[in-house]
C-alpha positions in Angstrom: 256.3 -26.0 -95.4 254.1 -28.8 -94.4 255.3 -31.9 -92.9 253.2 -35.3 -93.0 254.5 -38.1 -91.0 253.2 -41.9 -91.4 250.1 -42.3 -89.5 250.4 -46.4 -88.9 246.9 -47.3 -86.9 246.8 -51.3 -85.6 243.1 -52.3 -85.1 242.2 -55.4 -83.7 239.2 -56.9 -84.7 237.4 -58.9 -81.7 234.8 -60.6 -84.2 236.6 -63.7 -84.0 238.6 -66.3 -81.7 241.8 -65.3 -82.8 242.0 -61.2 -82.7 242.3 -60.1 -86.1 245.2 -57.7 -86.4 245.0 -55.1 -89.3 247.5 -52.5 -89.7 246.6 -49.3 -92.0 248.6 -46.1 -93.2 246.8 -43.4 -93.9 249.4 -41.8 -95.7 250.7 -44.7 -97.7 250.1 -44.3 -101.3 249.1 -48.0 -101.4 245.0 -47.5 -101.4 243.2 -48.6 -97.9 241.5 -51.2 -99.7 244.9 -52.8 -101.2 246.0 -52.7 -97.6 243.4 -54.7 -96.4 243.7 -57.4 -98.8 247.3 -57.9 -98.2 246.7 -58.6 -94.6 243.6 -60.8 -95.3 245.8 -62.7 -98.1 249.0 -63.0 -95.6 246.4 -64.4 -92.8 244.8 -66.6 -94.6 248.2 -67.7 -96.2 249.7 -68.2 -93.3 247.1 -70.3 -91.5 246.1 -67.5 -89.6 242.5 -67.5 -91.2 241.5 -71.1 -91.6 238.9 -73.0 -94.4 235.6 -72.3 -93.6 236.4 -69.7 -90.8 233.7 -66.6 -91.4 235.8 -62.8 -92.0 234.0 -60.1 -90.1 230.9 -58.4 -92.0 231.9 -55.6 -94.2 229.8 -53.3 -92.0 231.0 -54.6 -88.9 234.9 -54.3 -89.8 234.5 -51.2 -91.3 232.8 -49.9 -88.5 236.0 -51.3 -86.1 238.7 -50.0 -88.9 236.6 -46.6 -89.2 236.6 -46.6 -92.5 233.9 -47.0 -95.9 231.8 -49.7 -96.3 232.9 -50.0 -99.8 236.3 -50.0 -98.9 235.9 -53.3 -97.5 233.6 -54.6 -99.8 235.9 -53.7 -102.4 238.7 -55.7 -100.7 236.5 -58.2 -100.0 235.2 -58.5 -103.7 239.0 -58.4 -105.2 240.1 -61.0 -102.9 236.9 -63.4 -103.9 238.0 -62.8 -107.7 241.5 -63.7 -106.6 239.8 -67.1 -105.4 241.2 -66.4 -101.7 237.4 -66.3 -100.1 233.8 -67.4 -101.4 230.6 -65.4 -100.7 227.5 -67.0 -99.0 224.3 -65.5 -99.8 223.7 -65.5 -96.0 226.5 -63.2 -95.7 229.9 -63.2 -94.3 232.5 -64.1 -96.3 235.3 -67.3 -95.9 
């Protein structure tokens, strides 16, 4: 018999002024990706990410998270369609 137990991991992401504070479980059966977007919905939401204020690279967060590129960018993507962030062509998202 095989026992999994909730793997919760906090990150904080020192791109910004204010720490960004992402908390993933590996063994949820909510996708990463899902996860992410919550948090960056729930930030900006609650004034924790302001109007114009630039979200981490999707290279460099997924580099401090330790996860895929196209995790992020998948979050990333959702949460543009969702009209929560807008894309510059320069890059970053906010």
């Amino acid at each position: 018999m095989t026992t999994v137990l909730n793997c919760y991991i906090l990150f904080i992401v020192k791109e910004r002024k204010n720490d960004m504070h992402i908390i993933l479980n590996h063994s949820s059966m909510v996708p990463i990706y899902e996860q992410l977007m919550e948090q960056i919905k729930s930030d900006i939401i609650n004034s924790s990410l302001k109007e114009g204020e630039a979200l981490p690279s999707v290279r460099s967060l997924a580099g401090e998270l330790r996860i895929s590129a196209l995790t992020v960018k998948k979050a990333y993507d959702k949460l543009e369609g969702e009209g929560f962030v807008t894309t510059e062509r320069s890059g970053g998202g906010l």
